[in-house]
C-alpha positions, 0 to 999 in steps of 0.5 A: 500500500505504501508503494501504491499510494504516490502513484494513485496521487500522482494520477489523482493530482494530474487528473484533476489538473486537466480541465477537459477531464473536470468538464467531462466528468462532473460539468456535463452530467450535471448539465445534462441532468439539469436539462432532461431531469428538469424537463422530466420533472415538468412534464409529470406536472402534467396529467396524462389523458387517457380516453374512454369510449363506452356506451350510455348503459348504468353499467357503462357509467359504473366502470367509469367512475371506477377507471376515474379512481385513479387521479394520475390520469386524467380521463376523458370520454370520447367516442371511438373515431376521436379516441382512435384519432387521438391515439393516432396523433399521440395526443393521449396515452392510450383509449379504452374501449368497454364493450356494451355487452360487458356481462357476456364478455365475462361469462365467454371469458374475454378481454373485459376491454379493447386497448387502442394503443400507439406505442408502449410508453412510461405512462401506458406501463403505468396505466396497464396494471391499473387496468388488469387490476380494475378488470379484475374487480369487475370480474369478481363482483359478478361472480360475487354476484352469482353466489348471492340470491337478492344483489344485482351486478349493477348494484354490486358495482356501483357499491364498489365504484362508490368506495373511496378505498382506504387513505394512507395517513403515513407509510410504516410497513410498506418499504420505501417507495417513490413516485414514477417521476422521482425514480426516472429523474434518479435513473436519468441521473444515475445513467448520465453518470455511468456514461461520462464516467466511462467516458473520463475514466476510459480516458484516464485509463488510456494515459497509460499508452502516452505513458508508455510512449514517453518513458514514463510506464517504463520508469515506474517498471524500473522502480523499487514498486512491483508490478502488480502494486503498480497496476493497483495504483492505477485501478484505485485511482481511477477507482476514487475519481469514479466515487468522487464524481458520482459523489458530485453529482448524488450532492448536486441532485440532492439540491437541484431535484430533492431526488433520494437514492434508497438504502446507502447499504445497497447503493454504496456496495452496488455503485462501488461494483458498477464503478469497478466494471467502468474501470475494467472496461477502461483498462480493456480499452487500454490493452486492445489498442496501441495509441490513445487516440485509436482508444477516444475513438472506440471509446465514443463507438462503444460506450454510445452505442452500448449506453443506448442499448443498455437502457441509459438515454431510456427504459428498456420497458418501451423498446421492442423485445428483441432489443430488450434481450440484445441489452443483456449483452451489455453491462450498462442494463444490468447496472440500471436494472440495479439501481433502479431497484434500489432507488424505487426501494423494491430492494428485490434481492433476488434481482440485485443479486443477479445484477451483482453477479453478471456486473461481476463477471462482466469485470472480471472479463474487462480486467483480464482483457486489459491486464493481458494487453497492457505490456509490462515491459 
């Protein structure tokens, strides 16, 4: 350690001595996340609309009133060529078509309601559990029905349509969650993170082939300190610049957002793993090609197209699945599956585990990649 530790300064001084360094890593991902978190922000204040066609009957009026329960969305009933037009020009999340003959698509066993849709976005997501949800309590109330002699379905209905359901004074058991908004605005911080961060850190590690070219890699060969101690100092160097800038901008979206980022004995444990696999991916950058320049070039190809595919510009949830099992490939979703976890506070520990265990192999990869192609000599 002793050994170790002027060469993780020394790195750390010249680091932060170049300003196009401080730039990438802390200006730009705060920047950006100010811009799109901000604009994120501003677009939740805004309901959106989702259209209702459906006809005139009391059954009709009932379903209704329970769809309206759901005050995230603002509802809107509108007749079918509207509601098709709307979605069309993606003016509305979504139409919902509730047939008339409700009572026989129960007993058939069908679809208790025809989705006219775009495209999957966040907010249809969001919407789509709310609606399996409410199909199922219409098909349970006229089952319920069915077992009783003096209730009708229209009354059974409007009884459950009129509940205002059970109002939560504070949350104590339940885990801690957050809205759809906070957890996005976190997420598009956390992946503006990882992507400049492969960018400064892929650039920090590639000093290694200026080093070698100028004499200086040789040098430190030649001094008292072993090679592995050498190659150690480099990865905690840029180990620690990577936790100070995501330290940075944690702070700074603190103040800018109020955003929270769940339980620090998750996050801190994960986000330490996700910054040693950055880190391995810039060391393999380092080993595979000759000059530093080759290396900016590749690093902009891999770390844009692998961030895009990874689910970092945008949730993997809205793209087709085809693109969803090619994100697999890349390191970048399996971080954002993670910290989505731990942000939203599902703290599923079966998937964080997953995520740990491929982030894992994912560095163990990139660091015998890199160390196999850095030559000691």
């Amino acid at each position: 350690m002793r050994r170790m530790l002027p060469i993780l300064l020394l790195n750390l001084k010249n680091f932060f001595k170049t300003p196009g360094a401080i730039v990438l890593m802390f200006v730009m991902p705060v920047v950006f996340s100010w811009i799109f978190g901000g604009m994120s922000a501003n677009s939740e204040k805004n309901q959106p609309v989702v259209n209702i066609v459906a006809g005139k009957s009391e059954i009709n009026t009932q379903i209704i009133k329970l769809l309206k329960k759901d005050q995230h969305f603002k509802w809107e009933t509108v007749s079918l060529q509207n509601a098709q037009k709307n979605v069309s020009n993606e003016k509305v999340v979504a139409a919902i078509v509730i047939p008339d003959n409700i009572e026989k698509q129960i007993e058939n066993q069908d679809s208790l309601f025809d989705v006219v849709l775009e495209k999957k976005t966040e907010d249809y997501l969001a919407l789509a559990p709310y609606l399996e949800g409410t199909a199922r309590l219409i098909n349970s109330s006229y089952h319920a029905v069915e077992r009783q002699q003096n209730p009708d379905f229209l009354t059974v209905l409007a009884a459950v349509a009129q509940q205002k359901g059970v109002v939560v004074e504070k949350q104590t058991v339940q885990k801690k969650t957050k809205t759809n908004s906070g957890v996005q605005i976190n997420l598009m911080v956390v992946g503006f993170s990882i992507m400049f961060m492969m960018f400064g850190l892929s650039g920090a590690a590639s000093t290694i082939l200026d080093e070698r070219k100028e004499g200086t890699w040789g040098r430190l060969l030649i001094s008292p300190a072993r090679k592995h101690e050498i190659i150690l100092g480099y990865i905690l160097a840029y180990f620690v610049m990577g936790w100070i800038q995501f330290v940075v901008l944690l702070t700074a979206m603190k103040f800018m957002f109020d955003t929270s980022w769940g339980e620090l004995s998750y996050l801190i444990p994960f986000a330490s793993l996700v910054i040693i696999t950055v880190v391995g991916f810039g060391l393999m950058m380092a080993g595979l090609v000759k000059t530093k320049q080759q290396a900016m070039a590749l690093n902009a190809i891999l770390i844009v197209s692998t961030c895009m595919l990874g689910g970092v510009y945008w949730p993997l949830d809205i793209v087709p699945v085809f693109m969803q099992k090619i994100a697999l490939a890349v390191p970048q979703s399996w971080a954002m599956s993670g910290f989505k976890e731990i942000m939203s506070g599902s703290l599923d520990n079966g998937i964080i585990m997953k995520d740990t265990l491929v982030l894992s192999a994912f560095s163990i990869l990139f660091f015998i990649i890199g160390l196999r192609g850095i030559k000691f000599e």
